[in-house]
Backbone atoms as SQL, in Angstrom:
CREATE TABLE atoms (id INTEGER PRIMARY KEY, chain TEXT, resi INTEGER, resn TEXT, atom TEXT, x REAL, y REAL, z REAL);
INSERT INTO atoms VALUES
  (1, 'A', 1, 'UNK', 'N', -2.267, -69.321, 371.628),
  (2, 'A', 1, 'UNK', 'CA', -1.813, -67.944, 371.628),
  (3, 'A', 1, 'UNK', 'C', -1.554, -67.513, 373.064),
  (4, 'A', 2, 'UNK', 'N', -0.358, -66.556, 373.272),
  (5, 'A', 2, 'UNK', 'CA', 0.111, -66.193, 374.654),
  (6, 'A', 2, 'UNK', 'C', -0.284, -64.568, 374.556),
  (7, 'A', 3, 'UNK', 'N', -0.752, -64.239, 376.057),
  (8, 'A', 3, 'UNK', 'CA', -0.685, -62.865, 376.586),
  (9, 'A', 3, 'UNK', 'C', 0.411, -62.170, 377.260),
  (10, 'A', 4, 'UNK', 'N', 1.182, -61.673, 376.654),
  (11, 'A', 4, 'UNK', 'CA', 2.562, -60.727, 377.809),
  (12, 'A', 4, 'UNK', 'C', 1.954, -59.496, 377.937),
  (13, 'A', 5, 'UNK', 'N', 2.173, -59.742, 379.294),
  (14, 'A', 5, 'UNK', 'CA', 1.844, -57.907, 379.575),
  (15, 'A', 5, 'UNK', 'C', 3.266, -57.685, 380.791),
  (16, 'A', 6, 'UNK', 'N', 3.555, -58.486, 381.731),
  (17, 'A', 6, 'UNK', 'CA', 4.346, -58.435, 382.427),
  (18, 'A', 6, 'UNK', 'C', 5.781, -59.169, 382.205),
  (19, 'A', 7, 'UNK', 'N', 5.414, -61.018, 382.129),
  (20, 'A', 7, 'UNK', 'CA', 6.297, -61.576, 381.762),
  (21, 'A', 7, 'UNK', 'C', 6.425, -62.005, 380.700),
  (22, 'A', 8, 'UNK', 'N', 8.154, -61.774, 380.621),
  (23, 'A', 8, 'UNK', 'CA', 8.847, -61.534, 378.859),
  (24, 'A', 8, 'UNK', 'C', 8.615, -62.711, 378.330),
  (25, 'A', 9, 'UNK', 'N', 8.738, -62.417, 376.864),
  (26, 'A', 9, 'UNK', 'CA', 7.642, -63.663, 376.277),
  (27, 'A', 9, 'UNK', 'C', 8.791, -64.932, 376.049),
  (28, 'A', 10, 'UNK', 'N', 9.865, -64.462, 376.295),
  (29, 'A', 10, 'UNK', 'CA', 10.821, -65.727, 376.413),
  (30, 'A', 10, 'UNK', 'C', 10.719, -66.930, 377.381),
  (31, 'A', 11, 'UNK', 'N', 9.762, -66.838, 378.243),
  (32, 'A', 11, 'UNK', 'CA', 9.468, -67.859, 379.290),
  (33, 'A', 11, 'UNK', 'C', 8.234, -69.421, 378.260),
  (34, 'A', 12, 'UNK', 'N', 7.952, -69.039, 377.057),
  (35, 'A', 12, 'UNK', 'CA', 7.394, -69.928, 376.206),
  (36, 'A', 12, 'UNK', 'C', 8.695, -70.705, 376.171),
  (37, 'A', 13, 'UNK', 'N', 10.248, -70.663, 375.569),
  (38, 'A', 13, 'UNK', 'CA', 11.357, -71.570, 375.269),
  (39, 'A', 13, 'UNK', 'C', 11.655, -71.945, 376.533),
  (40, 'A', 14, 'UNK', 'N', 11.686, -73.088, 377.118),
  (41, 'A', 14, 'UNK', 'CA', 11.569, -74.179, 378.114),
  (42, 'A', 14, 'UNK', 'C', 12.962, -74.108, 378.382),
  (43, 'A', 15, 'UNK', 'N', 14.283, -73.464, 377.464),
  (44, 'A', 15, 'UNK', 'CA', 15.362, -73.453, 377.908),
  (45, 'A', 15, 'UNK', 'C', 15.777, -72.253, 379.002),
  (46, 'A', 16, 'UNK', 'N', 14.555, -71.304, 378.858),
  (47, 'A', 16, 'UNK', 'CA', 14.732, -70.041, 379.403),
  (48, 'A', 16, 'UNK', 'C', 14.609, -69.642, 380.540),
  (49, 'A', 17, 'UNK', 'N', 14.831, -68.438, 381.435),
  (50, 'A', 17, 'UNK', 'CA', 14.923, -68.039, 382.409),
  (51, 'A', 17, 'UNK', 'C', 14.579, -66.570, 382.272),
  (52, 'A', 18, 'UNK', 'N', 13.931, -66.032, 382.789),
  (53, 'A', 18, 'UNK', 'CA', 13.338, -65.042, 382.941),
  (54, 'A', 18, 'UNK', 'C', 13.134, -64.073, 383.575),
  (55, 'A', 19, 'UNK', 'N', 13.769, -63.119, 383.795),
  (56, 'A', 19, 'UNK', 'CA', 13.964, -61.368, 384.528),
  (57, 'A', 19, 'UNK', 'C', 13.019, -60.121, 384.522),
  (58, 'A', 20, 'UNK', 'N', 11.902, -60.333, 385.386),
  (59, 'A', 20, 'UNK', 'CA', 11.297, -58.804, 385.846),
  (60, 'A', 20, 'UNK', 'C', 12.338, -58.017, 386.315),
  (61, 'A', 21, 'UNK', 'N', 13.033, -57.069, 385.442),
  (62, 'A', 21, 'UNK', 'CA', 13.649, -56.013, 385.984),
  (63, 'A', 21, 'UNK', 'C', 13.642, -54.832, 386.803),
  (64, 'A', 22, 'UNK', 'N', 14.536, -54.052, 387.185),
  (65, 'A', 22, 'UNK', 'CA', 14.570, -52.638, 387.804),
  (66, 'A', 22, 'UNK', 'C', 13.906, -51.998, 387.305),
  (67, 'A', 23, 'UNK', 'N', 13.226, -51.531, 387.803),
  (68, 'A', 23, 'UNK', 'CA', 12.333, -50.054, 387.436),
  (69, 'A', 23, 'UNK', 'C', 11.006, -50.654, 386.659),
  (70, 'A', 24, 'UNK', 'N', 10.105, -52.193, 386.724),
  (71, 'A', 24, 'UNK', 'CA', 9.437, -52.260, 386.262),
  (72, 'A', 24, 'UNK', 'C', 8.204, -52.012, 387.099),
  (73, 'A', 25, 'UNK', 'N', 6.971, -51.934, 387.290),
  (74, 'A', 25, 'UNK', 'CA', 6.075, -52.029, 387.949),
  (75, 'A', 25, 'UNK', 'C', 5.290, -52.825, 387.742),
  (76, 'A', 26, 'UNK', 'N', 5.211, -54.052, 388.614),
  (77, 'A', 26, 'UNK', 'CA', 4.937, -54.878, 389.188),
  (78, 'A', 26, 'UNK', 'C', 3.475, -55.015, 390.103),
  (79, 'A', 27, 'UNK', 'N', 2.118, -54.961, 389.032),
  (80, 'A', 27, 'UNK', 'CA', 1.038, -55.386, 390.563),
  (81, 'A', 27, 'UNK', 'C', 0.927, -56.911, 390.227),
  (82, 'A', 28, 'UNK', 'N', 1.175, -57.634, 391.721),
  (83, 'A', 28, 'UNK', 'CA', 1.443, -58.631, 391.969),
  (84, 'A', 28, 'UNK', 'C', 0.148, -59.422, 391.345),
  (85, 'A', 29, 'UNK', 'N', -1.287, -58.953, 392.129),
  (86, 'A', 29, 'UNK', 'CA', -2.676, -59.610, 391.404),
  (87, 'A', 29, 'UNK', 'C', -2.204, -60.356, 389.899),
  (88, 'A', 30, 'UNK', 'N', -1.872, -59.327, 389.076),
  (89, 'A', 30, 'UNK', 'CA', -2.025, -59.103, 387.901),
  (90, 'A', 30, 'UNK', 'C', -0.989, -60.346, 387.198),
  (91, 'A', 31, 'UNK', 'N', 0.332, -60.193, 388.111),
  (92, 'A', 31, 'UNK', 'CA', 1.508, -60.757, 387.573),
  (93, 'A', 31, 'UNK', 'C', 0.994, -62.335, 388.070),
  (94, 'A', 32, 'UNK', 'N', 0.737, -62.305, 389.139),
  (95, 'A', 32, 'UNK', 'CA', 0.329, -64.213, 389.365),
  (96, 'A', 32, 'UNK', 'C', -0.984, -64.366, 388.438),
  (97, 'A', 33, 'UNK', 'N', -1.990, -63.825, 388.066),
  (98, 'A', 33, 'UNK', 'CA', -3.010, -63.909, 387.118),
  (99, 'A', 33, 'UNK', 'C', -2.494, -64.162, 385.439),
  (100, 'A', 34, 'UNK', 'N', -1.369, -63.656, 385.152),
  (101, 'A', 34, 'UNK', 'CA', -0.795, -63.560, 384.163),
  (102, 'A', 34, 'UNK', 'C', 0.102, -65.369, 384.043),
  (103, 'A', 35, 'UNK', 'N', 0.604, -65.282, 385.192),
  (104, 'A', 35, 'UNK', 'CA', 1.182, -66.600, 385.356),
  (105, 'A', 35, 'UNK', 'C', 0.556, -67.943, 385.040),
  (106, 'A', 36, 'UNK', 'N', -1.072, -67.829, 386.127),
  (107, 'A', 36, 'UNK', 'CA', -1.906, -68.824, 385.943),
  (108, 'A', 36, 'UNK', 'C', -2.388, -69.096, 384.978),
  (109, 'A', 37, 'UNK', 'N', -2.343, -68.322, 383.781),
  (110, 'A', 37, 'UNK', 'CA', -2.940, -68.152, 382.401),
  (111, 'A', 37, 'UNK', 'C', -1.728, -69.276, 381.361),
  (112, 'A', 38, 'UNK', 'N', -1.166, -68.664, 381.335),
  (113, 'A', 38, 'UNK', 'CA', 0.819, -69.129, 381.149),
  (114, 'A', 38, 'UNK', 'C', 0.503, -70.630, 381.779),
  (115, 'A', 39, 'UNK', 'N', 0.462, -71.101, 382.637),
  (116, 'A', 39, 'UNK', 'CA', 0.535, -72.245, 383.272),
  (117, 'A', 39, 'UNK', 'C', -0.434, -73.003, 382.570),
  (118, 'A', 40, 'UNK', 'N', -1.698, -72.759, 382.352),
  (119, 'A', 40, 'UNK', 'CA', -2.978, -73.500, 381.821),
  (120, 'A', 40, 'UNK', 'C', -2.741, -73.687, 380.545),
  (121, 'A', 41, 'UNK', 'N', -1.582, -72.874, 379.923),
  (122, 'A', 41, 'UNK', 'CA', -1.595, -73.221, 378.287),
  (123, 'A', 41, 'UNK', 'C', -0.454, -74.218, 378.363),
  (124, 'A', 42, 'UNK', 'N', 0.081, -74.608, 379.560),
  (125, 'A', 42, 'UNK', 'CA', 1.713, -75.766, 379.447),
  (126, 'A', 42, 'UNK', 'C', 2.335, -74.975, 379.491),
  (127, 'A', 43, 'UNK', 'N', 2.359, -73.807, 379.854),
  (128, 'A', 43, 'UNK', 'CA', 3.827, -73.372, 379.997),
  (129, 'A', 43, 'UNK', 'C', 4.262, -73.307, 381.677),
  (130, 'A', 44, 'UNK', 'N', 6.041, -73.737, 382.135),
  (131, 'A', 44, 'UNK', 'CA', 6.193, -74.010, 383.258),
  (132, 'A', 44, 'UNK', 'C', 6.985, -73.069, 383.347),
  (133, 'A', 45, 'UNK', 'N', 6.730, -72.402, 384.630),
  (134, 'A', 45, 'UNK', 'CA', 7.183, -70.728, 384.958),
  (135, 'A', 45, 'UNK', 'C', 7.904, -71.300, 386.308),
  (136, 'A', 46, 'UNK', 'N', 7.710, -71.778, 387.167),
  (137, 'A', 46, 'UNK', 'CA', 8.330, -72.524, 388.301),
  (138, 'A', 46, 'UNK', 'C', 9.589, -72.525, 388.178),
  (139, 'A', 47, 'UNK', 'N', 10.455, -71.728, 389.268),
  (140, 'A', 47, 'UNK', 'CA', 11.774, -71.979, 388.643),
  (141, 'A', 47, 'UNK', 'C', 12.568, -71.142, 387.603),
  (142, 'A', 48, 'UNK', 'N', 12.009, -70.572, 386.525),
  (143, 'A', 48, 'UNK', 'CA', 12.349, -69.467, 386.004),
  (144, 'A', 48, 'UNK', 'C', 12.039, -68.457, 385.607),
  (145, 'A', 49, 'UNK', 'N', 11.343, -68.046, 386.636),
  (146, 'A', 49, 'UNK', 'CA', 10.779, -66.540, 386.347),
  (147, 'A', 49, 'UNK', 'C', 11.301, -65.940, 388.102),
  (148, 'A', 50, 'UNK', 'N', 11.871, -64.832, 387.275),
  (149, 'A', 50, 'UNK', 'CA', 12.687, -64.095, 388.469),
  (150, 'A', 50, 'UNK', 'C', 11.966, -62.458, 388.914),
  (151, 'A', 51, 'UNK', 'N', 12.285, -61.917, 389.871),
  (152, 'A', 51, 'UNK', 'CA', 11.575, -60.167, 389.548),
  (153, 'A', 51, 'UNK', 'C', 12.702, -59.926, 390.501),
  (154, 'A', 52, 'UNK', 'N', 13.276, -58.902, 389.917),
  (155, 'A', 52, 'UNK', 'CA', 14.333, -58.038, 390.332),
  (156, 'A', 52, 'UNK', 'C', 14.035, -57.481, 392.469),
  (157, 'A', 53, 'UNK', 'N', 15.098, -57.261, 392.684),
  (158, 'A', 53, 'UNK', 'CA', 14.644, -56.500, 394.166),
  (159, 'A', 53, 'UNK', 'C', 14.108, -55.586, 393.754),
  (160, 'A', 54, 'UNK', 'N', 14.950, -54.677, 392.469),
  (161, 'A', 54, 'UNK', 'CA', 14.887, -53.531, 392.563),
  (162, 'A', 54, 'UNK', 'C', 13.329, -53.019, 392.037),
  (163, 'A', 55, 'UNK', 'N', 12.513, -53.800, 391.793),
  (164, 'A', 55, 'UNK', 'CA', 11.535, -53.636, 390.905),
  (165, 'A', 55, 'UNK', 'C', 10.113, -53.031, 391.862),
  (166, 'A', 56, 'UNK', 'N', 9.527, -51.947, 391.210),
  (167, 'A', 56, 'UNK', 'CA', 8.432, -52.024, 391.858),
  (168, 'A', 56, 'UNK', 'C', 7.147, -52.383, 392.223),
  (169, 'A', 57, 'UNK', 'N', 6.700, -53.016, 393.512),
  (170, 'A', 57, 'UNK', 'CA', 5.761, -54.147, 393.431),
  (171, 'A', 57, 'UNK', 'C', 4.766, -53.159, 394.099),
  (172, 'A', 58, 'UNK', 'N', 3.715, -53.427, 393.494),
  (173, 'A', 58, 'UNK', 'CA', 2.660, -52.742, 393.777),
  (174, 'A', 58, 'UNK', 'C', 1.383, -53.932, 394.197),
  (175, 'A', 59, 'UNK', 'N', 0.477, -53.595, 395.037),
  (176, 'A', 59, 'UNK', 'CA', -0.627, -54.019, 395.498),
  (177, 'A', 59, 'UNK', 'C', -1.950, -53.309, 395.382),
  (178, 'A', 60, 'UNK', 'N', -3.149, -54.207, 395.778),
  (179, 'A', 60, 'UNK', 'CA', -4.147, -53.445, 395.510),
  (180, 'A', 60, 'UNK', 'C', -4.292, -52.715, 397.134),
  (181, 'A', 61, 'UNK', 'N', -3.833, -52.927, 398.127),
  (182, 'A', 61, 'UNK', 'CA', -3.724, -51.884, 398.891),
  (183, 'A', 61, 'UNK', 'C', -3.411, -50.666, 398.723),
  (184, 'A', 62, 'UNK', 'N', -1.802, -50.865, 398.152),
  (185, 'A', 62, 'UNK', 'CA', -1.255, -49.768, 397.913),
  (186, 'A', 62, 'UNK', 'C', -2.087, -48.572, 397.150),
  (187, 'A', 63, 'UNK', 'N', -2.559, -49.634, 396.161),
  (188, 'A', 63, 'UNK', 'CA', -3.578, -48.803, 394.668),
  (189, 'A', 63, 'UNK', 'C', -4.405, -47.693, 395.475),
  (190, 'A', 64, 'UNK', 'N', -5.079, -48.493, 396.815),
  (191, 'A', 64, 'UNK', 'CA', -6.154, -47.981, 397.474),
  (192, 'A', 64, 'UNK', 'C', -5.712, -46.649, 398.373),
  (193, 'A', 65, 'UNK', 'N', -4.316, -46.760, 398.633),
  (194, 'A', 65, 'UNK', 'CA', -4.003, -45.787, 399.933),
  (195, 'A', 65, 'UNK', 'C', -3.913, -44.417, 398.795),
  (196, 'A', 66, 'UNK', 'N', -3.001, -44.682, 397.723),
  (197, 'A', 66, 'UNK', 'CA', -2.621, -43.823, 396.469),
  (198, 'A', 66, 'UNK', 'C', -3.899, -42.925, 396.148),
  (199, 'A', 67, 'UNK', 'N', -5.002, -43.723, 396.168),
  (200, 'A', 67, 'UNK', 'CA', -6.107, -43.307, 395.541),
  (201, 'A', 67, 'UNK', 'C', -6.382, -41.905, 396.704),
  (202, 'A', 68, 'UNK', 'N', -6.837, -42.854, 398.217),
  (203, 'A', 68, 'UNK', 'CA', -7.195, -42.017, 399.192),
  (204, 'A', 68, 'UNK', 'C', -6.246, -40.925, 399.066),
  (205, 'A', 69, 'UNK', 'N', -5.398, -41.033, 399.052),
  (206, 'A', 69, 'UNK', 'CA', -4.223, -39.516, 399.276),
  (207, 'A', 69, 'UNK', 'C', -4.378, -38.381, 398.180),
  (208, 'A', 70, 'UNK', 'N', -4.723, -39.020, 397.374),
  (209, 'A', 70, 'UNK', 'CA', -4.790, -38.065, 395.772),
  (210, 'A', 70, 'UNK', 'C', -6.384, -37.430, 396.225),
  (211, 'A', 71, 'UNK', 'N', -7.044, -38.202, 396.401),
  (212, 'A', 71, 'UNK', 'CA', -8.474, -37.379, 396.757),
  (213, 'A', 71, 'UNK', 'C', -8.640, -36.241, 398.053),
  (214, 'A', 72, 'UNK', 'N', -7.444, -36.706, 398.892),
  (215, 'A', 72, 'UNK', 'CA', -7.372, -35.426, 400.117),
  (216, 'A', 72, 'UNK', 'C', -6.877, -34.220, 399.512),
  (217, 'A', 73, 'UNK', 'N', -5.762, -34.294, 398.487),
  (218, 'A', 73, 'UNK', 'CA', -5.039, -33.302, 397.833),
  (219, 'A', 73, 'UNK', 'C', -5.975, -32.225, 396.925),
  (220, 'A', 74, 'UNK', 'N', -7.734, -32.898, 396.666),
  (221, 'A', 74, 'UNK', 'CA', -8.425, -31.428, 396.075),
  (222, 'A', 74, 'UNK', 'C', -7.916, -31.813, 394.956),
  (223, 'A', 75, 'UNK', 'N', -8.907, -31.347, 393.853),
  (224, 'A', 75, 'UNK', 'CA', -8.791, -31.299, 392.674),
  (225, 'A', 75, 'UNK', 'C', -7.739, -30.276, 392.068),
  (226, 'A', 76, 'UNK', 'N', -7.642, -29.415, 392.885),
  (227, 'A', 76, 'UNK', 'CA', -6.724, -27.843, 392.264),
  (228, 'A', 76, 'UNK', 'C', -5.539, -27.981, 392.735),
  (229, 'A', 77, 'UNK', 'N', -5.089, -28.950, 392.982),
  (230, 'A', 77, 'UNK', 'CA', -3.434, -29.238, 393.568),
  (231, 'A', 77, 'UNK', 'C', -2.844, -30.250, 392.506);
């Protein structure tokens, strides 16, 4: 049994090629964790799994700065 949460579940058919699109959000942790999972069951992602420029990639930095900024802003904003 396979988990998609990020990449489309068409990357199981070995003929396929595979597109993280525009406007998706993208935390990277998550998406290579997702991969390594994918990989351990035989499936080969190498090569065809793509992520858009346009896409947004998020980090756990980022997560962290987001967080800090929202907590300066006060609860009543």
């Amino acid at each position: 049994m396979y988990d998609f949460h990020l990449v489309p579940s068409g990357l199981v058919n070995p003929d396929c090629a595979v597109l993280i699109g525009n406007g998706v959000v993208v935390h990277l942790p998550n998406l290579f964790q997702e991969l390594d999972k994918l990989q351990s069951k035989g499936v080969k992602w190498e090569g065809r799994t793509f992520v858009s420029d346009r896409a947004h990639i998020v980090t756990d930095f980022l997560q962290k700065v987001d967080g800090l900024e929202e907590g300066e802003r006060g609860r009543g904003r």
